[in-house]
GUVEX-133689 format. One record per residue (C-alpha): chain; residue in three letters; residue number from 1; x, y, z. Coordinates in nm, 3 decimals, padded with zeros to 5 digits. Example, Ala and Ser with C-alpha at 12.3 -4.5 7.8 and 13.67 -1.06 7.14 Angstrom:
! residues 2
A,ALA,1,01.230,-00.450,00.780
A,SER,2,01.367,-00.106,00.714
This chain:
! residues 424
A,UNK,1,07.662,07.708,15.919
A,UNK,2,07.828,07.601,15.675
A,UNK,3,07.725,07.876,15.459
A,UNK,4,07.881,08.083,15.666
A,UNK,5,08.241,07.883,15.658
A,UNK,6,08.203,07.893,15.291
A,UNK,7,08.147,08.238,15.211
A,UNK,8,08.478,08.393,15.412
A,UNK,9,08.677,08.152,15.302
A,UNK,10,08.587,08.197,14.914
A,UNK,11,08.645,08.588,15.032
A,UNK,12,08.997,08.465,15.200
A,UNK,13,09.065,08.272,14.801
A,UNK,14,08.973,08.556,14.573
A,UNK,15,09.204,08.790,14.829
A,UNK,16,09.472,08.616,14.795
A,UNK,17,09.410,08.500,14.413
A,UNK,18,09.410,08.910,14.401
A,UNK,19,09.755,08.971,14.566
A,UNK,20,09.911,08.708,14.421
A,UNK,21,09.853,08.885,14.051
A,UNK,22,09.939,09.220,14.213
A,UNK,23,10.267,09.104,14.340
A,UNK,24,10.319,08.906,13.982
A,UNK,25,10.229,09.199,13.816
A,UNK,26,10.474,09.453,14.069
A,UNK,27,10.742,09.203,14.059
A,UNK,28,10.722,09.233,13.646
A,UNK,29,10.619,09.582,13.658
A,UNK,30,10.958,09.589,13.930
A,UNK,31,11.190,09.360,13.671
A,UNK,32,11.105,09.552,13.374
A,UNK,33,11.194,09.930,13.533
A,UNK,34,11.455,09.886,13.804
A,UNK,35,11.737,10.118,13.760
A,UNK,36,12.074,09.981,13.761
A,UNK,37,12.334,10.170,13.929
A,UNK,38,12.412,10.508,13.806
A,UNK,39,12.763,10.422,13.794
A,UNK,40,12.682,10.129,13.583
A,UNK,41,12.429,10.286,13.363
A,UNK,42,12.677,10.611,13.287
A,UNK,43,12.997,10.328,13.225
A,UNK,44,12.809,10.148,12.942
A,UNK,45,12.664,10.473,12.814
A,UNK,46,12.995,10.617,12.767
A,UNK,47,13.125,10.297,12.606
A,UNK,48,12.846,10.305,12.338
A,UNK,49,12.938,10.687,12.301
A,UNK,50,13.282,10.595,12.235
A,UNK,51,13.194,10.308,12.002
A,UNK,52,12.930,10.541,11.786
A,UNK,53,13.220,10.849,11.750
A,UNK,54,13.496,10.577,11.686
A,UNK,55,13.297,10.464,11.375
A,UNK,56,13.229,10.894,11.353
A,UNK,57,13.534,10.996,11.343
A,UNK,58,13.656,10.747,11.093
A,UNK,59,13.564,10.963,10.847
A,UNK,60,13.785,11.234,10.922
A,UNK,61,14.121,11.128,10.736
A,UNK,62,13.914,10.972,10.450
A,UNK,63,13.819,11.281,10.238
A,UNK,64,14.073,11.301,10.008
A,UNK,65,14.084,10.922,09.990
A,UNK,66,13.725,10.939,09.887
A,UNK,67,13.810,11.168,09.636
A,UNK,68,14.048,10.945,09.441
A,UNK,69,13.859,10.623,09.489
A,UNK,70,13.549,10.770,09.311
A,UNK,71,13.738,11.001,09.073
A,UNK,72,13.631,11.364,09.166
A,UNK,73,13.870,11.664,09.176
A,UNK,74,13.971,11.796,09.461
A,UNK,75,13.710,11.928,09.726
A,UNK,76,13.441,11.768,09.520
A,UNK,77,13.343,11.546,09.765
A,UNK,78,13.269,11.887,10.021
A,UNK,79,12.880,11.801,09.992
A,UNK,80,12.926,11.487,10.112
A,UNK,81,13.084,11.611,10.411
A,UNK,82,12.830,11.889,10.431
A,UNK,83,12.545,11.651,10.363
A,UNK,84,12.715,11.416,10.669
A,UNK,85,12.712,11.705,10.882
A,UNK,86,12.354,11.759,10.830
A,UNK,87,12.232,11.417,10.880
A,UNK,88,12.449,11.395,11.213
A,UNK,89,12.320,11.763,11.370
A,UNK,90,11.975,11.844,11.194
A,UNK,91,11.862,11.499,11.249
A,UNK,92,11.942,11.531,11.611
A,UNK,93,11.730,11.828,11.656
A,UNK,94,11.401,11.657,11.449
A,UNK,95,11.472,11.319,11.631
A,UNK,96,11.548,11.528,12.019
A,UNK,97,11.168,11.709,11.925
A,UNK,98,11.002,11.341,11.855
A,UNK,99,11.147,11.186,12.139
A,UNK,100,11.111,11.456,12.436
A,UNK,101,10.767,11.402,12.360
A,UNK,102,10.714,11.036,12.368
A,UNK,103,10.902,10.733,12.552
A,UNK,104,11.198,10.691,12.307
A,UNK,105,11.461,10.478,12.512
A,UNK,106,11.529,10.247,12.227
A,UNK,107,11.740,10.522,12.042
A,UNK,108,11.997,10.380,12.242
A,UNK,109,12.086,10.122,12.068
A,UNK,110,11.907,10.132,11.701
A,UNK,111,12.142,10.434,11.646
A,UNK,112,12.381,10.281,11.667
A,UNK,113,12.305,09.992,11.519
A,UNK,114,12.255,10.244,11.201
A,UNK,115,12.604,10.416,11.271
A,UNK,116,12.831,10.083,11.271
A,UNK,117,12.640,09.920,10.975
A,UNK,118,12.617,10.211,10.738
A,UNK,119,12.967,10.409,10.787
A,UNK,120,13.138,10.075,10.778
A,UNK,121,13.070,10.012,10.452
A,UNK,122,13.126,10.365,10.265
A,UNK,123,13.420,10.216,10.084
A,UNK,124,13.219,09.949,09.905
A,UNK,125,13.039,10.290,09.739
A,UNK,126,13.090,10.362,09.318
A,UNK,127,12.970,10.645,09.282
A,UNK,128,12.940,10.976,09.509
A,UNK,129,12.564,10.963,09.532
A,UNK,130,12.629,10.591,09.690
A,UNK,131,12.915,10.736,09.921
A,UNK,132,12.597,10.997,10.026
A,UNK,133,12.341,10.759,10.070
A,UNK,134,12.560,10.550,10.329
A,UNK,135,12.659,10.833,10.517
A,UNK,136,12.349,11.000,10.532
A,UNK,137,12.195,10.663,10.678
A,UNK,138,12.477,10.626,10.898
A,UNK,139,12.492,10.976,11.038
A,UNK,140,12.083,10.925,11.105
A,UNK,141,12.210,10.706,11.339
A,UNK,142,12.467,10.873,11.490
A,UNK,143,12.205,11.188,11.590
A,UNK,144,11.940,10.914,11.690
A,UNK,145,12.207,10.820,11.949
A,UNK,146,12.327,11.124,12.136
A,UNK,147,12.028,11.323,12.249
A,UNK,148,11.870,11.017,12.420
A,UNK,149,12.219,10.877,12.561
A,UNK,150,12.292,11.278,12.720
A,UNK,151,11.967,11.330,12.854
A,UNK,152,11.982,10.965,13.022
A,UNK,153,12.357,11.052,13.148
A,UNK,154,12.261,11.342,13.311
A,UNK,155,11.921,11.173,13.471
A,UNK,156,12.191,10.981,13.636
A,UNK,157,12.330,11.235,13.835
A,UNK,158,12.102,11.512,13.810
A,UNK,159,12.296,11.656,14.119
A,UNK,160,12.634,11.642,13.958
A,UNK,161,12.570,11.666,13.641
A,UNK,162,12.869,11.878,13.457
A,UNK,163,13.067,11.613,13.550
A,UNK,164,12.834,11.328,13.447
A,UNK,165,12.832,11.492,13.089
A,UNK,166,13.243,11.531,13.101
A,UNK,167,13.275,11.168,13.094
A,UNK,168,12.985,11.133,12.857
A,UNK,169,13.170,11.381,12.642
A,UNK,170,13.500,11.195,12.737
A,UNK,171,13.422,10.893,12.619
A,UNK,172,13.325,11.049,12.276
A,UNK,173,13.611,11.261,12.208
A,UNK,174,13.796,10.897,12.318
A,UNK,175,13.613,10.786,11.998
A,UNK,176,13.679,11.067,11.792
A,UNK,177,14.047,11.011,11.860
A,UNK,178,14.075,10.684,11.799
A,UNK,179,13.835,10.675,11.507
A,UNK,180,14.086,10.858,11.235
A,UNK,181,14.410,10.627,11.369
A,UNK,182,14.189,10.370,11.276
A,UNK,183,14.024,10.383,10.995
A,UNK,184,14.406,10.552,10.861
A,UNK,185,14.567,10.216,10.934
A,UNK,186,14.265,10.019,10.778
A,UNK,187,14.309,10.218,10.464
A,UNK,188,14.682,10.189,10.421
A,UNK,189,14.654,09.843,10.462
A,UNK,190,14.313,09.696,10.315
A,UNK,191,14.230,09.995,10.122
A,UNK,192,13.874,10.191,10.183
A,UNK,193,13.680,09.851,10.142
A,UNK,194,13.892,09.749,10.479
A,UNK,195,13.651,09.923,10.638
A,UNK,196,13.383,09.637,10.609
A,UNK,197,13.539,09.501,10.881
A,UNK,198,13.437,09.716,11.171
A,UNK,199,13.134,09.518,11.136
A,UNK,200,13.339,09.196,11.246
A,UNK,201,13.373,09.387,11.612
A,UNK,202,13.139,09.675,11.624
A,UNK,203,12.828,09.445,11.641
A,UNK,204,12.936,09.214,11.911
A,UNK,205,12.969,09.484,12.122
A,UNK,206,12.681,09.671,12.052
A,UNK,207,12.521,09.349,12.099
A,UNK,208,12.693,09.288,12.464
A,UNK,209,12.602,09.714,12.519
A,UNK,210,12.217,09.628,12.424
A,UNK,211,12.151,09.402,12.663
A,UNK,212,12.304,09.534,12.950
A,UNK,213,12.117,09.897,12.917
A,UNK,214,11.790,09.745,12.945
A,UNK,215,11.776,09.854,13.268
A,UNK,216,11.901,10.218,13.270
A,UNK,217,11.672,10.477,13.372
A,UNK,218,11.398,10.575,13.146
A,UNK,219,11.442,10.996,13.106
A,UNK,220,11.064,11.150,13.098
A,UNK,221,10.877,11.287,12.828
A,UNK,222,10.743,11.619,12.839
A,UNK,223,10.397,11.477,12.811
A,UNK,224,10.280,11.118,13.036
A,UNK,225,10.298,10.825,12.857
A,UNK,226,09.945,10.741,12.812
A,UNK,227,09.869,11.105,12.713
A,UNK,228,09.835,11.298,12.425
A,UNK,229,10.113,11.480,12.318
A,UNK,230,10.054,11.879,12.308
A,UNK,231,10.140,12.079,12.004
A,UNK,232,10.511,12.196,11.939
A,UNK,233,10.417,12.466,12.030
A,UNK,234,10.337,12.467,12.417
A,UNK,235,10.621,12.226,12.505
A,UNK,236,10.906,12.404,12.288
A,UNK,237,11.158,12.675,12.415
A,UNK,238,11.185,13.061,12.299
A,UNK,239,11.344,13.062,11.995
A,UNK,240,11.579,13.350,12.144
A,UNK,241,11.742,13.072,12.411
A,UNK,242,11.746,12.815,12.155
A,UNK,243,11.947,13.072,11.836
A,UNK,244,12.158,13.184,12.144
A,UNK,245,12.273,12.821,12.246
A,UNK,246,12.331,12.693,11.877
A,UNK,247,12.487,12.999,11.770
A,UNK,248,12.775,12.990,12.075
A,UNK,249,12.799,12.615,11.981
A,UNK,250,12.867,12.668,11.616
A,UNK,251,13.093,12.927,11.680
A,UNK,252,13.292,12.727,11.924
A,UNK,253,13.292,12.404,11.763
A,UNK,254,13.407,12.555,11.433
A,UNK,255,13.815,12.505,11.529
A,UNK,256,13.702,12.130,11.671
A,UNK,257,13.532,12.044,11.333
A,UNK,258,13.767,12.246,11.095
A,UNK,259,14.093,12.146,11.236
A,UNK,260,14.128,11.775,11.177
A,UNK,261,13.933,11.844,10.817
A,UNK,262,14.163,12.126,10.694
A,UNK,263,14.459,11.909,10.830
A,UNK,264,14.369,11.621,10.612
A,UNK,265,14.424,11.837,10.288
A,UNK,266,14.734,12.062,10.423
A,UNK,267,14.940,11.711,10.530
A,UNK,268,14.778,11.555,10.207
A,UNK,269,15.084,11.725,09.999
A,UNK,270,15.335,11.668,10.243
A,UNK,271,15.369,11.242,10.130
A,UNK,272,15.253,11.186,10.475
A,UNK,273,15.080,10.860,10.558
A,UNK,274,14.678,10.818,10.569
A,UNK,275,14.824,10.649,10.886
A,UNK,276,15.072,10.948,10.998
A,UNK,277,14.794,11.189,10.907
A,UNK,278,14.542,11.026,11.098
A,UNK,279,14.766,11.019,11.382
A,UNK,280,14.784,11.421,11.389
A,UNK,281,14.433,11.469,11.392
A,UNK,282,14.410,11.227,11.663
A,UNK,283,14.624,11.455,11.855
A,UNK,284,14.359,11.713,11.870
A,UNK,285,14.072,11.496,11.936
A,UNK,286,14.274,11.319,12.240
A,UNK,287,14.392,11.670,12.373
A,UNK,288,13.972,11.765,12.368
A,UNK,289,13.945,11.465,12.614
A,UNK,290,14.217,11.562,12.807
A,UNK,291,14.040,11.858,12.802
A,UNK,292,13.715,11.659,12.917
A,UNK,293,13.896,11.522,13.235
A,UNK,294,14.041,11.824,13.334
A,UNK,295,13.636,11.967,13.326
A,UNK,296,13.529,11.722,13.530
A,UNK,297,13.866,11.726,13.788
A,UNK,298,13.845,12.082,13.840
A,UNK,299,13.509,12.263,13.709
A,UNK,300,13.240,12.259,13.956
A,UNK,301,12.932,12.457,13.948
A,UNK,302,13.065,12.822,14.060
A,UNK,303,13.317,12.787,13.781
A,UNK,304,13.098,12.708,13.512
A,UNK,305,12.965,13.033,13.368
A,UNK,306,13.378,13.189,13.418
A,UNK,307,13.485,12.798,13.200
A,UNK,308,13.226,12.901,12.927
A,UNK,309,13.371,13.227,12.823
A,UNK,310,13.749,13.169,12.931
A,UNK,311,13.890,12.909,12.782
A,UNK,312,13.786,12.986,12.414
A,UNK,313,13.989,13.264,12.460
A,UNK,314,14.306,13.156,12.540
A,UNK,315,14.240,12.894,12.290
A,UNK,316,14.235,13.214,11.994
A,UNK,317,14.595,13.313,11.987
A,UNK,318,14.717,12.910,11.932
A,UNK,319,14.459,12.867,11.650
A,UNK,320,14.580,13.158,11.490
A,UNK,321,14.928,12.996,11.524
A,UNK,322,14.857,12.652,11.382
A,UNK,323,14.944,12.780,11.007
A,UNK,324,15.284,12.932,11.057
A,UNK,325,15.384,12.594,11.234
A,UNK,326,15.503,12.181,11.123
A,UNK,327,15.651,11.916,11.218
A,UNK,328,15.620,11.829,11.618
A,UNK,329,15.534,12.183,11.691
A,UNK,330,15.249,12.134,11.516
A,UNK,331,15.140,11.862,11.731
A,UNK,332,15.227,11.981,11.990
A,UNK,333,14.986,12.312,11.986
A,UNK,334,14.713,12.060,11.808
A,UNK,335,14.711,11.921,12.149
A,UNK,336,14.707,12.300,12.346
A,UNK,337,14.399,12.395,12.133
A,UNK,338,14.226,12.076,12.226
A,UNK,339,14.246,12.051,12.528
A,UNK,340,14.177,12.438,12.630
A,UNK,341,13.831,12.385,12.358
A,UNK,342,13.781,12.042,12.549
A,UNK,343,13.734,12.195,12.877
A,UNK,344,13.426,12.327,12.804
A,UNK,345,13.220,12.133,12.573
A,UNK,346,13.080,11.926,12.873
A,UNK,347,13.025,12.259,13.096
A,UNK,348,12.831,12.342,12.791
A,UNK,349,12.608,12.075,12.731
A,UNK,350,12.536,12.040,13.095
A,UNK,351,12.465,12.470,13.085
A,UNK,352,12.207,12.364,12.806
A,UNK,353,12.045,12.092,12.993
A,UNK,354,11.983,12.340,13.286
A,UNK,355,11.840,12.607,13.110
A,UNK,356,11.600,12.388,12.909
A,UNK,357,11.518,12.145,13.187
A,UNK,358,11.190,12.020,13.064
A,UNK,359,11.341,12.012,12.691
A,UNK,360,11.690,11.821,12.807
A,UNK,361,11.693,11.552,12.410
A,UNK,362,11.600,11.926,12.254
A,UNK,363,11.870,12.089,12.484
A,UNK,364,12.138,11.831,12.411
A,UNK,365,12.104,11.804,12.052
A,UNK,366,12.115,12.180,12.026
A,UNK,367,12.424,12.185,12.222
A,UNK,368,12.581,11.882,12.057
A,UNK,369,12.386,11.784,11.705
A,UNK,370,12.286,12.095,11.612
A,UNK,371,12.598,12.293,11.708
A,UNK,372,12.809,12.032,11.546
A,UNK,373,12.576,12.058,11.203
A,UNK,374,12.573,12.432,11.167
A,UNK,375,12.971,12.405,11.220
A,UNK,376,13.034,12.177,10.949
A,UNK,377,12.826,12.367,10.764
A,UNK,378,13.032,12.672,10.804
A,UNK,379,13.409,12.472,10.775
A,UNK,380,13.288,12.276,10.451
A,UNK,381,13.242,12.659,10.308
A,UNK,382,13.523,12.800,10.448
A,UNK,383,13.760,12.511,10.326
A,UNK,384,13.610,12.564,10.008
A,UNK,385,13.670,12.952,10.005
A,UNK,386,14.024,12.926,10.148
A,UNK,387,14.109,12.645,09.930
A,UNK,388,14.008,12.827,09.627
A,UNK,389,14.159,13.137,09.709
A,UNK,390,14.491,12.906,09.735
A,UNK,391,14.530,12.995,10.104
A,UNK,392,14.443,12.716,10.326
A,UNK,393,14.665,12.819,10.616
A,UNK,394,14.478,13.133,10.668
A,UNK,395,14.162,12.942,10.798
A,UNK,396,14.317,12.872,11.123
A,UNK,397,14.257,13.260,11.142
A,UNK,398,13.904,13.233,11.097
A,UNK,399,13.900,12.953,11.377
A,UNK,400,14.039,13.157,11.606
A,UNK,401,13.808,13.487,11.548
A,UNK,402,13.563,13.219,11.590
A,UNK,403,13.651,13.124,11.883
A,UNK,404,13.672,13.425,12.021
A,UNK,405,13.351,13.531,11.911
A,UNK,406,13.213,13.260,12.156
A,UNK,407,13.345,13.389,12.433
A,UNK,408,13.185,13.690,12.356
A,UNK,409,12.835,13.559,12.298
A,UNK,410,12.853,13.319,12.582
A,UNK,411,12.782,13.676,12.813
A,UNK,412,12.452,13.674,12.691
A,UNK,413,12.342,13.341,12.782
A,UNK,414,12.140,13.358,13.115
A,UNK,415,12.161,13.197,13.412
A,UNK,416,12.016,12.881,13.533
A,UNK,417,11.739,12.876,13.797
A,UNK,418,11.842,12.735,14.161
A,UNK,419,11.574,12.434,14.117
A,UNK,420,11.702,12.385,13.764
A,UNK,421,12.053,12.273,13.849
A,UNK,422,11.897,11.919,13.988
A,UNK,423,11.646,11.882,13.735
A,UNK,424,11.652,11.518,13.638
């Protein structure tokens, strides 16, 4: 009999001895993946955005500076900037590859980490080979960054996600334009060492940023966790879709990357401040995120593929403008050409996201990385072509065939599949 007692009840123990570590295990398992609101994850996404292109865009007024703190002639220091460009859009692409294919969340926040370290201290640099190595580290970081950060953004709101990646994109071109005022007033003040002490603020808040993401929502792999990743070769895109995307990003992004560079050298001679000139550039980078909130006020899905196309040209005719003009005027259609190129560079990166939606790190750092890389590429040649043929005023031209040009090419992109629009 009492056998019998015995032998339920030790059934009865190990049954609940078994749920009780299955509900330990769920409620860890529960802890370590619940998603925080979308809201909340996309808010401190879009701060670290703007804190990665505030340290970014730093560099944009600092050219020319660079060049007389490490005794080069003029435009010697165009590798550099060509060499920065690489690290920031090539290293996106190799990084976007690596991580689509394996669990990669902590991006987030070691790019950074990278960016705000390395950039802050380019003005402790001797020689240009230092100035390189810093940069190159620091733009590493900056492309770790952005892939993972838009592909989690958009698995947000995979149902709205244009406008998901406008205030993604918003919160960088925030960056962008705050990044030249700032480091321009650090300079003028402290000199390029003054620099050193973005570290004093940029950490703490990566810091705060770190902690509170640990809950955002993982973005899948195009291969399980636990399983083997496939060669390249089966998970990667046509090579037609992927030369079509970067080459209407380069061509687009050419007046956004060109602009505030060939601006630092024309207002160079005119005994402007590095704070004044900063200032100027900042006008086109906060006329892009004007830009930004207009896309995600007014574009909605319908108007996407008619945004693509339209806006870079009207944008043409200003660019072409920009070298006949000075002064306020100047500033004034600064701000006109960024905000009519700002409208679409969200509608763009959410266009590449839908047509590669099992490739969305690849499709983002094509669109963004990649596009950006293969621009600079382009400006730090033209700059040195125009500059010298003594006729630096006549690149705005070349921006604005550019620009055109992307309209053009953006007809041959296709269209998204039904089922691909809500593709997390």
């Amino acid at each position: 009999m009492s056998g019998r007692v015995h032998q339920p009840t030790c059934v009865l123990r190990m049954s609940l001895g078994q749920t009780t570590q299955t509900s330990i295990a769920a409620s860890a398992a529960s802890s370590q993946t619940m998603p925080a609101s979308p809201v909340v994850v996309l808010c401190l996404l879009a701060t670290a955005h703007t804190l990665v292109d505030t340290f970014a865009g730093s560099t944009q007024p600092l050219w020319p500076l660079l060049e007389q703190h490490l005794n080069v002639e003029r435009g010697g220091l165009l590798w550099i900037f060509f060499g920065w460009m690489m690290a920031t859009s090539v290293g996106q692409l190799l990084i976007a590859i690596w991580a689509d294919r394996r669990p990669s969340r902590w991006l987030i926040w070691w790019g950074p980490l990278l960016a705000v370290c390395f950039v802050s201290v380019v003005g402790w640099a001797r020689t240009p080979e230092q100035a390189m190595l810093a940069l190159a580290i620091g733009g590493i970081g900056v492309a770790a960054f952005h892939p993972e950060a838009a592909a989690t953004a958009g698995a947000a709101f995979p149902n709205q996600r244009s406008r998901a990646m406008a205030i993604f994109a918003l919160s960088g071109y925030f960056g962008q334009s705050i990044g030249p005022i700032y480091s321009g007033f650090m300079a003028d003040w402290l000199g390029l060492k003054g620099l050193a002490w973005g570290l004093a603020w940029g950490l703490p808040i990566l810091a705060v940023l770190c902690v509170c993401l640990r809950h955002a929502p993982a973005v899948e792999s195009t291969v399980g966790t636990h399983a083997p990743a496939p060669p390249v070769s089966r998970t990667f895109p046509s090579a037609w879709l992927l030369s079509l995307l970067l080459l209407v990003g380069a061509l687009r992004l050419l007046p956004a990357l060109g602009i505030p560079l060939a601006l630092a050298y024309l207002l160079e001679g005119s005994q402007m401040s590095n704070a004044l000139v900063g200032a100027v550039q900042s006008s086109f980078m906060a006329g892009i995120g004007l830009g930004a909130i207009v896309c995600a006020a007014v574009i909605d899905r319908k108007r996407e593929r008619t945004a693509l196309w339209l806006f870079p040209l009207l944008a043409a005719p200003v660019l072409a403008c920009l070298g006949l003009t000075s002064g306020w005027p100047l500033v004034g259609m600064v701000s006109t050409c960024g905000v009519l190129l700002g409208i679409t560079m969200p509608v763009y990166i959410s266009y590449g996201q839908q047509l590669l939606p099992n490739s969305q790190r690849v499709a983002s750092s094509i669109t963004m990385g990649m596009s950006w890389g293969c621009g600079g590429a382009i400006v730090a040649v033209a700059m040195w072509y125009f500059t010298a043929r003594e006729s630096l005023t006549s690149i705005f031209v070349f921006f604005a065939i550019a620009s055109a040009a992307s309209a053009v090419c953006c007809h041959f992109l296709p269209t998204p599949q039904p089922n691909d629009t809500s593709s997390a």
